[in-house]
N, C-alpha and C positions, 0 to 999 in steps of 0.2 A: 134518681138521676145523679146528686150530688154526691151519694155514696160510690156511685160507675165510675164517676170523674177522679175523687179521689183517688180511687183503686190503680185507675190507669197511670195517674202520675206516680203514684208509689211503683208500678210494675214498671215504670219507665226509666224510676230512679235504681232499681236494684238492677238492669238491664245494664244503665250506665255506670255503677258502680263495677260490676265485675267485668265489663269490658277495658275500665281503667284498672281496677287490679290487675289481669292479664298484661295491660302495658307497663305498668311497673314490673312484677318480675323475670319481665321480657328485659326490662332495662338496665335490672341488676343482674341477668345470667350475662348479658354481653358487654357491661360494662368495659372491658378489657380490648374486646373483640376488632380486629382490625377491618375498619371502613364501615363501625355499626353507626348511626346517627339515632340520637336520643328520641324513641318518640312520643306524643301526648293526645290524648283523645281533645278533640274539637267539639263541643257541645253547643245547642242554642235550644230556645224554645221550639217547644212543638205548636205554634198556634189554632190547631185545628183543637187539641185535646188540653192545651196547658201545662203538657208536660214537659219531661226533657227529652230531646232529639241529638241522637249522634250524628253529627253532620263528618266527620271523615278522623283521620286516624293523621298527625302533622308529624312530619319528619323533619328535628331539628339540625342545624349546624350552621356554623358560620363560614362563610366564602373567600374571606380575608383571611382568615385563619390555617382552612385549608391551604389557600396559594401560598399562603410563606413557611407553609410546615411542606410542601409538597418540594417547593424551591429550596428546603433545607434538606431536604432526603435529595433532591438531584444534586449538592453541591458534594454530601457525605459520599454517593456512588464515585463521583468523581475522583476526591481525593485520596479515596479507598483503591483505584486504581493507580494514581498517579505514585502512591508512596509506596504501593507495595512494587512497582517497576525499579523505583530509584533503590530501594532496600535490599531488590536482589541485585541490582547492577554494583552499588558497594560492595556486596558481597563478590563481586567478580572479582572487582582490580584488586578488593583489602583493603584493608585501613592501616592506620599509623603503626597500632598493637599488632595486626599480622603476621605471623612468619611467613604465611604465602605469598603475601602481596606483591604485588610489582617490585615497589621501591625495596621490600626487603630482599629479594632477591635481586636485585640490580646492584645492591652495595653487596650481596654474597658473592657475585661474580666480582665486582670492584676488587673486593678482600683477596679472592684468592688470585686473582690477577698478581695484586701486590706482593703475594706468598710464594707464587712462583717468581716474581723478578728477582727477587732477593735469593732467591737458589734454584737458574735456571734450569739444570741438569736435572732437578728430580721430576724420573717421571711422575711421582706420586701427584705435584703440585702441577703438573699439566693436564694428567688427568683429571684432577680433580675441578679445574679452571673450564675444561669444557664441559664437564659437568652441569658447571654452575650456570654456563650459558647455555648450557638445555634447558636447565629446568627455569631460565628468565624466559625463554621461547617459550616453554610450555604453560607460562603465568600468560602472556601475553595473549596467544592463542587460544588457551582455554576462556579467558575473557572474552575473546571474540565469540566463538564461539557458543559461550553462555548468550552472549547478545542479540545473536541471531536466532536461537533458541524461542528468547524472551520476544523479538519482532516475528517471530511466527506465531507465537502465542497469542499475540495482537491482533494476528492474521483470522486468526480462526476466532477469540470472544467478539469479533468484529460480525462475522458467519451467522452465529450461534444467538447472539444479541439481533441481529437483524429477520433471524429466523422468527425470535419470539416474538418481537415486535410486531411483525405478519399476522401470526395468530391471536396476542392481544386487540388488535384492530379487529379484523373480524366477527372475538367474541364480543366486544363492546357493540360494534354494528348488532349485532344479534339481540344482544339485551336491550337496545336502543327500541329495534321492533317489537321486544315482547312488552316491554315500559308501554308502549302506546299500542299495543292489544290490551293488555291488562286494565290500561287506565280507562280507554273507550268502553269498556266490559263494568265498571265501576270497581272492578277487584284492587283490591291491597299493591301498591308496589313496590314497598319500602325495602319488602327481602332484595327486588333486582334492584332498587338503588344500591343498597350495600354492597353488591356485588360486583356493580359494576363500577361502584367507589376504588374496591381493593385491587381491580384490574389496572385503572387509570393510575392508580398509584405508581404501579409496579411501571405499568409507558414512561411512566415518570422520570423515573429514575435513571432510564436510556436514555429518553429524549426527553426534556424537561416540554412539558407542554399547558400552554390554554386553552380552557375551558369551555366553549358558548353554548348556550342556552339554544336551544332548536322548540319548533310548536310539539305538544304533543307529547312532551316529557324527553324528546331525544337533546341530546347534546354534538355537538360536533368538536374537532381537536386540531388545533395546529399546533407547531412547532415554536417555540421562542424567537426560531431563527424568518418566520414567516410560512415552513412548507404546510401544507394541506395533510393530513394524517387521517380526516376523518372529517366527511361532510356530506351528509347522504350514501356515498360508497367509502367502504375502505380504500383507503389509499395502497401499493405494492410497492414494498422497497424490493431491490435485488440486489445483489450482490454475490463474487465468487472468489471463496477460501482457495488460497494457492497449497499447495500442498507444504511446501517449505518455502520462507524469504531470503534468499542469496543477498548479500551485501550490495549488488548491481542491480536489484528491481526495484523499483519505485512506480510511484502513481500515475509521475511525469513521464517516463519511456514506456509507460504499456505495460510492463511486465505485471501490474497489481493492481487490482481492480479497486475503483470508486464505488461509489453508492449512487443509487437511482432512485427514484423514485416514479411510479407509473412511467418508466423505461425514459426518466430525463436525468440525466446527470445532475447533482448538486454537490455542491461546493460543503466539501466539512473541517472546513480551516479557515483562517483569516475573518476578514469582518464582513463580509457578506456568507456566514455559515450557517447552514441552515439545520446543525444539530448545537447551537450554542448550551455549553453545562451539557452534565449529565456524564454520564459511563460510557456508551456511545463514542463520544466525539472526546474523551481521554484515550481510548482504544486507539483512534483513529491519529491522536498526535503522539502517542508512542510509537505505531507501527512510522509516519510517515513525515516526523520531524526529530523527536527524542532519541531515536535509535539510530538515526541517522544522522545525528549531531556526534552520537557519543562513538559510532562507528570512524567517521571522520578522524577522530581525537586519537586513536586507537592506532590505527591508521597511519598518523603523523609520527605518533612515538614509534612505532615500527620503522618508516620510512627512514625518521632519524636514524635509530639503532644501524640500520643497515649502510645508512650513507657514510657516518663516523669510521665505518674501518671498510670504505671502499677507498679510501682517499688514495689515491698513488702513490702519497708522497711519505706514507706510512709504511708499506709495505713493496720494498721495490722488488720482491718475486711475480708479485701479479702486472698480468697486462692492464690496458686502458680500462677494456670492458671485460673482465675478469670478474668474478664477483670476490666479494670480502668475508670474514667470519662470517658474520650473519646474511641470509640471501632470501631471495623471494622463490619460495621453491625448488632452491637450488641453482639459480640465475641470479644474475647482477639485476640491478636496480633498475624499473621500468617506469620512470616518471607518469606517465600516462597509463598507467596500470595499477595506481594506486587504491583502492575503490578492493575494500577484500582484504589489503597487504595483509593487515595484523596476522589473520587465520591461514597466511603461507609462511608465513615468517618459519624456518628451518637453519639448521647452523651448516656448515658449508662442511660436506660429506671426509674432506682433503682433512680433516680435523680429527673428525669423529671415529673412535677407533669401534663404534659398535655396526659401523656402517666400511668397514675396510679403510679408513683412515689415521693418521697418525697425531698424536696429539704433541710431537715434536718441533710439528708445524709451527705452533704458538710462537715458538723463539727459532726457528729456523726463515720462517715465511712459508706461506700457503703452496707456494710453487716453487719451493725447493726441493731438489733432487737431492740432498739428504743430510741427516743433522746437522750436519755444519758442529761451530765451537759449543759444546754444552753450559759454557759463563760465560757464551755471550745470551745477555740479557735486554738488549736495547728496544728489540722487538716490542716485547712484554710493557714496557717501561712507555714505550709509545700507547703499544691499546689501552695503559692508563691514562695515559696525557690528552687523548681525543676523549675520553668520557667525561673528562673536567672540564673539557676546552667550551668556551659560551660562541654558543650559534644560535642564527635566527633560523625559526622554521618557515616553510616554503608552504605549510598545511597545517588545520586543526585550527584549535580557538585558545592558544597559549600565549597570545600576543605579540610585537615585534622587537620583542627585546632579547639580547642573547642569553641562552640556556643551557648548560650542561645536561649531559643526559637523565641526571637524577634529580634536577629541577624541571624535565617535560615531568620523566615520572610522577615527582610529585604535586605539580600544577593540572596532572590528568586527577588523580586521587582528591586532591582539594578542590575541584570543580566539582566532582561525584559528590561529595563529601556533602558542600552545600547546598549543591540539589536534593540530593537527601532529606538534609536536617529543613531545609525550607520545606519540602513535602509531608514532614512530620508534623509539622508546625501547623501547616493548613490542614492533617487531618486531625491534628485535633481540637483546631478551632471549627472544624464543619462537624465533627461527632458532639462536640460541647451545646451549637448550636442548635443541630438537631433534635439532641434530647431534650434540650429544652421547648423547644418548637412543639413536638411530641406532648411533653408535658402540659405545656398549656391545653392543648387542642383534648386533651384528656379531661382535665379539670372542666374545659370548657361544655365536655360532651355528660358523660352522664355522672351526677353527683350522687352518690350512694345515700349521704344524710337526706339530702332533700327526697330521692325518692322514697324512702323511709317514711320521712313525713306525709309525702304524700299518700303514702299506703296508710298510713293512722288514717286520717283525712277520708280515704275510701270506707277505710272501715266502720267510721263512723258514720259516713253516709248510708253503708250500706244496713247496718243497724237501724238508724231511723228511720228507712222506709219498710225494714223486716217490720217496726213494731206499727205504722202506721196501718201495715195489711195486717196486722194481727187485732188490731184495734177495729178496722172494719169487718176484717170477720166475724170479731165479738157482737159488733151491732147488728151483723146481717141474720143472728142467729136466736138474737132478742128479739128480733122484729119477726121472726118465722115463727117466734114461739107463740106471739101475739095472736 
């Protein structure tokens, strides 16, 4: 009976030896693996027999660890969207070095202004003068333009992000029921915790979210900002991608949809937001504050340009409301129409000889019936004295102090500039973070030496009970021979 008993603990111990080797180089193929947690075989006595008993299979990881590596991957989503907005929108207006940039073409038109007063008569130096105020319209413009672009862009990873969101819910609810099939059944469930580890992550990073614990191995998920995302049912966001964003639609007049949830509206701005962090809710303040800050801006410098040579008292061929060189689609100035200006902004046709106008205008006046004195220069000599001249703007975020036109330009440019570099700055203290977050949460999961060691460890276990059953077969076979 005492040779039985032996046998069994030895058949118990080479049982639990190679079900731990199998857990070690489970642990070393997915060491890497994203959302693997380390696992370790659970042992106790077997009191019936004396042996060892596999009491269950533990899936390691820390909880703390997770949340502040999770909360550091939703700050990286974040600032990964916010700089790569500010990076193209620099790249709209130009920077200091540009040749395209606003300001440098604002001083190219400035120049040639000055080129033609000094020798009113050539035509050379007037065509060349309206030129240069095309191609400032067409900086201008194409900025907007760009902008509206980039706020549609918003429009749709808004769509597209809400879309997946739906589906990750779902599959989590899914794995949540097989977890508590699997677990009631006594089966392994560690494969769907990893899995459904690597999902939550990904929710993560749209909408930064918490955790809870549910009976039965299920979890449920809210939002940072408090919504329900998951708790017993999936939660439904909706939401509806406009096809393009006009400068006149916003969230506030209808024309641009919010976000739902099980068909309520929630708020994803200010302090009661219910997607606080994450990629999400950057999406949602470029489409519906950032682009709309910077449109404004845009806007204002436009408005400017236009207002500078409507003034009467520059040019006495135009009437009251005549328009000036530069015009809103070809009309004079519509105060209450400003909302868009930049992207109409056009030069006034009476000028433009690619449009049946004359570029004699410049030193005659806009509504002169015809050249008039070719050294008279006075005209000329005015549209440079209003581009110098300091005004306070009536719009935009350029403050209440008076500005020449190449100080809006470049207080629009120096505003970009350091939203920018501020946005650089935060991603790369949220990537810095990250990886390092990342890195611990590595270190902390599976360590290669130690399972190493532990695989010696197995090994030697599993050796000494090979040679305990070999030792009992040698007696059971002395004892037959007897």
């Amino acid at each position: 009976m005492a040779i039985t008993s032996a046998y069994n603990n030895a058949l118990s111990g080479l049982n639990a030896a190679r079900r731990a080797s199998t857990l070690v180089s489970e642990n070393l193929a997915n060491a890497l693996t994203p959302g693997f947690g380390r696992r370790s075989l659970e042992l106790g006595t077997n009191t019936a027999t004396g042996g060892v008993r596999v009491l269950g299979i533990v899936r390691h990881g820390d909880p703390a660890l997770l949340t502040n590596r999770r909360s550091a991957d939703a700050g990286l989503a974040s600032a990964e969207a916010y700089s790569a907005f500010f990076s193209r929108l620099e790249s709209l207006t130009g920077t200091a070095t540009d040749p395209q940039a606003i300001t440098a073409r604002l001083a190219e038109f400035e120049t040639s202004l000055i080129a033609a007063a000094s020798m009113p008569g050539s035509q050379q130096r007037l065509d060349q003068s309206v030129a240069d105020a095309k191609a400032l319209i067409s900086a201008i413009s194409g900025a907007a333009d760009g902008l509206r672009d980039l706020r549609t862009q918003a429009d749709k990873n808004i769509g597209l992000q809400v879309d997946r969101i739906n589906v990750l819910l779902a599959d989590i609810q899914e794995l949540n029921i097989d977890i508590t099939s699997v677990s009631s059944s006594g089966g392994n469930t560690n494969a769907l915790l990893d899995h459904r580890q690597v999902l939550i992550d990904e929710l993560n990073k749209m909408i930064p979210v918490n955790v809870l614990n549910r009976d039965h191995g299920q979890i449920a998920l809210y939002s940072q900002g408090g919504a329900i995302l998951l708790d017993g049912n999936p939660a439904e966001l909706s939401f509806s991608s406009a096809t393009e964003v006009m400068p006149h639609m916003t969230l506030e007049n209808g024309f641009l949809s919010g976000l739902e949830i099980n068909g309520n509206p929630v708020r994803t701005s200010g302090s009661r937001n219910a997607l606080i962090g994450g990629s999400l809710e950057a999406e949602f303040a470029i489409r519906d504050d950032l682009s709309v800050s910077a449109q404004q801006d845009l806007d204002a410098l436009a408005r400017d340009l236009i207002k500078r040579f409507e003034d009467p008292g520059l040019d006495p061929t135009l009437g009251v409301d005549d328009a000036g060189l530069f015009t809103d689609g070809g009309s004079a100035l519509d105060s209450a129409q400003e909302i868009g200006l930049a992207g109409r902004l056009e030069i006034n046709a009476l000028v433009d000889p690619d449009s049946g106008g004359n570029s004699w205008r410049l030193r005659a006046g806009l509504g002169a019936a015809d050249p008039g004195e070719p050294g008279d220069g006075r005209l000329l000599q005015g549209y440079i004295d209003v581009l110098d001249d300091g005004r306070s703007l009536e719009s935009g975020s350029f403050g209440p102090g008076p500005m020449s036109a190449a100080d809006v330009a470049s207080g629009l440019m120096a505003t970009i500039s350091l939203q920018r570099s501020g946005s650089d700055e935060s991603l790369s203290f949220a990537a810095t973070h990250q990886t390092e977050m990342s890195r611990i949460e590595l270190e902390q999961g599976v360590d290669t030496d130690a399972e190493l060691q532990s695989l010696m460890a197995v090994e030697q276990a599993y050796a000494a009970n090979a040679r305990v059953i070999e030792a009992l077969e040698s007696m059971m076979n002395t004892i037959l021979r007897l």
